[in-house]
N, C-alpha and C positions, 0 to 999 in steps of 0.2 A: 760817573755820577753826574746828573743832569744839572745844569745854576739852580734852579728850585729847590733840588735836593740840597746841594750844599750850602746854599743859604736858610731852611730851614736846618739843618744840624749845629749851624751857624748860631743861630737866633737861642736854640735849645741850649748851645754852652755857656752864650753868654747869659743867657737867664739863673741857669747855673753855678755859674760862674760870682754873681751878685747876691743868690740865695746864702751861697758860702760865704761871703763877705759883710752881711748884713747878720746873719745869726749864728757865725761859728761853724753851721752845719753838722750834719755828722757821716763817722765815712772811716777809713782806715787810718792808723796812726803812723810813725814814720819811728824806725829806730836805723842807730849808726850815723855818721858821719862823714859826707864824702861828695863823687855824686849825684845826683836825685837817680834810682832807680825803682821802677815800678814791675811788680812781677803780678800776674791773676791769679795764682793759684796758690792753698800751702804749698803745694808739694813742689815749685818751683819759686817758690821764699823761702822754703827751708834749706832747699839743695842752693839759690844766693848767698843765703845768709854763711851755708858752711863753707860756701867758695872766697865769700868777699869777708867775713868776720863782721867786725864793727867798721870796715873801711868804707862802708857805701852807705846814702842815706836811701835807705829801703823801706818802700812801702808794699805792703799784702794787701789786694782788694779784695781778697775773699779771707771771713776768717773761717776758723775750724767750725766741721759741721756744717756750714753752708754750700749752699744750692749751685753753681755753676752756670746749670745751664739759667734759672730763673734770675741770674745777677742781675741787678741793673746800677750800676757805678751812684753812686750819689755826687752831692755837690763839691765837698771835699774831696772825692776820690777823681773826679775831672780835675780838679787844677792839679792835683798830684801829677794825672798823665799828661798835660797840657805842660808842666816843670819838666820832665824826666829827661834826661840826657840817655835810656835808656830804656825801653819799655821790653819785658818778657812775658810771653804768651805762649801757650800750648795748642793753641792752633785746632786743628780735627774739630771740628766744631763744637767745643768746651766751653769756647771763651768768645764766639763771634760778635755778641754783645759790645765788645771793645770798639769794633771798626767804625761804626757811628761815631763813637766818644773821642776819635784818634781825630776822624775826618773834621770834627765840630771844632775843636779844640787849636787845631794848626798847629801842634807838635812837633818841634825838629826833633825830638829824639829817635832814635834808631828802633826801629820794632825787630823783635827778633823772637825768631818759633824756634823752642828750645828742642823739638821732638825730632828736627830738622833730620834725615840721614837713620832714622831708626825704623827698623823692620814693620809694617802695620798689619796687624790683623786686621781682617775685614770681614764684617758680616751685614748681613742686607744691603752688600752695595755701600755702606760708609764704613772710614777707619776707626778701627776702637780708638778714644783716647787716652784710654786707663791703662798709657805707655809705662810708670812707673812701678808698677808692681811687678816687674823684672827689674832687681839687680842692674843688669847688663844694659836696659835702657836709660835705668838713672844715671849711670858712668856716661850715657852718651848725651843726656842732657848736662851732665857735668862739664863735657868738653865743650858743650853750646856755650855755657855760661860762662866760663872761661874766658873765650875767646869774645864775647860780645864784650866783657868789662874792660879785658885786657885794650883792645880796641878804642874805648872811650875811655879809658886813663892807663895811658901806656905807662904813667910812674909809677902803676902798682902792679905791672904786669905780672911781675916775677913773684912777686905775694900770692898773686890770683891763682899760678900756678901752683907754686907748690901745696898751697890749700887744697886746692882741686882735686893733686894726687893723690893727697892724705886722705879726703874722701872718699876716693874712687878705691884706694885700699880698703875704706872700712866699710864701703860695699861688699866690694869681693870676701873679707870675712863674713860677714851677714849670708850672703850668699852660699857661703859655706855652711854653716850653722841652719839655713833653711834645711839644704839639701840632710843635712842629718838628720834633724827630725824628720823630713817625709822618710828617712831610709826604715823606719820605724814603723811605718806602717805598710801591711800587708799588700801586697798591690789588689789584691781583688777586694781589698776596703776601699781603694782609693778613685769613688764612685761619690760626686756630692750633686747635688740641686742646689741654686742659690737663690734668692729673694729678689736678685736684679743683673745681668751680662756684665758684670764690672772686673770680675777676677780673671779674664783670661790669660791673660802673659804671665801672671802667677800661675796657673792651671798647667799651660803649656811648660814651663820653664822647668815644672816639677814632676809632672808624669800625671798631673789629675785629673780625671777622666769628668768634665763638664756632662752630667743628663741635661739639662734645660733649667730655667728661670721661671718665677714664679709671674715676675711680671713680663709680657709678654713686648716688648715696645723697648727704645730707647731711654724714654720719660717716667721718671720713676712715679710721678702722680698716673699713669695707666692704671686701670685695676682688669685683671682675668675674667673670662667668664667661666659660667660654669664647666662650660663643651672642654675648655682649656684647663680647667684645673681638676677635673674626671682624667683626662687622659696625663698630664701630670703625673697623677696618683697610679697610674698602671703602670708608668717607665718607672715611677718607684720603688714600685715591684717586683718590678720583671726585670729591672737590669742593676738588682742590688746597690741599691743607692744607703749609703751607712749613715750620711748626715744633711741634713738642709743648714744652711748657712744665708745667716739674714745679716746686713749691712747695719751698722750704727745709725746711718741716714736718712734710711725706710722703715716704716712702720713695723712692724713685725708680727702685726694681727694674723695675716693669711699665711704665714708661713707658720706660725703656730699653731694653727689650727688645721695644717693640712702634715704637721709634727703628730700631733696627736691622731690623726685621723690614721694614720699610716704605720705609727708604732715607732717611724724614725728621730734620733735623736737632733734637734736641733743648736743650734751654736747661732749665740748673738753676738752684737757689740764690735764686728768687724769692720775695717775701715776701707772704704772701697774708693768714695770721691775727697774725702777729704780725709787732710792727718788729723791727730788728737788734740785736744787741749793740753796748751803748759802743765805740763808735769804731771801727763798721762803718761809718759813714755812712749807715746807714739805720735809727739810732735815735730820728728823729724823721719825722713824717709825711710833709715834703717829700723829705726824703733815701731814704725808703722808695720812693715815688713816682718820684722820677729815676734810684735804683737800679735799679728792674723797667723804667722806659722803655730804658733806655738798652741792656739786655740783649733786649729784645723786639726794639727797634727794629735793633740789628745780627742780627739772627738773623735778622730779616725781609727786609731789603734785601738 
């Protein structure tokens, strides 16, 4: 990065930085005690939170239901990561938003890409980042976490671990219990369309045969055109597609309406970029995970 640049990133935190201090600001809140650890995502606050308990003071810059890609940290959530002894990120361009807010900031804390060592799909030439809708990769972002706390307070090392495992078992159940339900449904059911490319490592992990998305683009503000959602409608067709499945996140207008158009049953309220709200049951990774199976899997049989 060029001196101009890093002197205006510079100039922006501490403008920042001031806003937050002069009216409170608004921004993420901090729970636990420990610490400062800063995560971007639920799905890697939740997987901290069940690694570290109440031992870390953790903060979520994103909450449920929001946008990732369109984040932009506010005033509060800068000093947060400008404090952190710890920063986790998902990396794959999710969270790239961060790198300004790290570089402005002058942060000693350790940044660390939780997804680090996990398998990526790829499509158009970028890595999916919708890593943890496998089981098997949120065990591997478990080992990340792990190891990046343990690191930065080795007096709770042995905490962090055996948390960790306790987790990574009540994965591997979840994981079991997915697999059951898909066993339930017929394999030439297990044909869906979705409203946006988000499910894939669930898709693969499970035997379900992805036709195409509604929205055609990485960005879920894209809209289809016609040419695109005519031909949509013939692989829905022709290659027996049993359900469209629309994201909690995304509108769910054109998926509805290309529901009806088609005779196919649709399924809402899925969670693809983000976990649930408190005490949805799908405020943590496994509950995210047996939430969307259990909806997929009745829409399918």
């Amino acid at each position: 990065m060029s001196l101009l640049a890093r002197l205006s990133a510079l100039i922006v935190f501490i403008f920042a930085v001031v806003a937050a201090s002069a009216c409170g600001g608004s921004g993420p809140e901090t729970t636990g005690a420990g610490i400062q650890v800063v995560a971007t995502t639920t799905q890697i606050g939740a997987l901290t939170r069940a690694v570290a308990g109440e031992g870390v003071a953790l903060t979520v810059l994103l909450s449920a239901g929001a946008d990732a890609h369109d984040y932009e940290p506010s005033p509060l959530a800068a000093k947060k990561i400008a404090a952190a002894r710890v920063i986790l990120r998902n990396g794959l361009g999710l969270d790239d938003w961060l790198d300004s807010t790290i570089e402005g900031s002058g942060t000693k804390g350790t940044v660390v890409t939780v997804t680090d060592d996990i398998e990526l799909r790829v499509g158009d030439g970028e890595p999916d980042p919708h890593v943890w809708h496998s089981p098997a990769n949120a065990k591997s972002m478990v080992d990340n976490i792990v190891t990046a706390l343990s690191e930065a307070d080795p007096e709770h090392a042995s905490a962090f671990a055996q948390n960790g495992d306790a987790y990574k078992k009540t994965l591997d159940e979840t994981d079991a219990e997915i697999r059951r339900l898909i066993d339930q449904i017929p394999s030439e059911n297990r044909r869906v369309v979705t409203n946006h490319d988000a499910l894939g490592y669930f898709f693969d992990r499970y035997g379900i045969v992805f036709i195409g998305a509604i929205i055609p683009s990485a960005s879920k503000d894209a809209q289809p055109s016609a040419k695109e959602l005519a031909e949509l409608q013939d692989l829905i067709e022709t290659q027996g597609v049993k359900a469209i499945l629309a994201e909690k996140e995304v509108d769910p207008k054109v998926a509805r309406e290309l529901a009806e158009d088609t005779g196919v049953r649709i399924v809402e309220g899925l969670y693809a970029d983000s976990l649930g709200e408190k005490g949805s049951g799908a405020e943590t990774v496994d509950g995210m995970l047996l939430a969307n199976a259990r909806k997929i899997a009745e829409a399918l049989r």
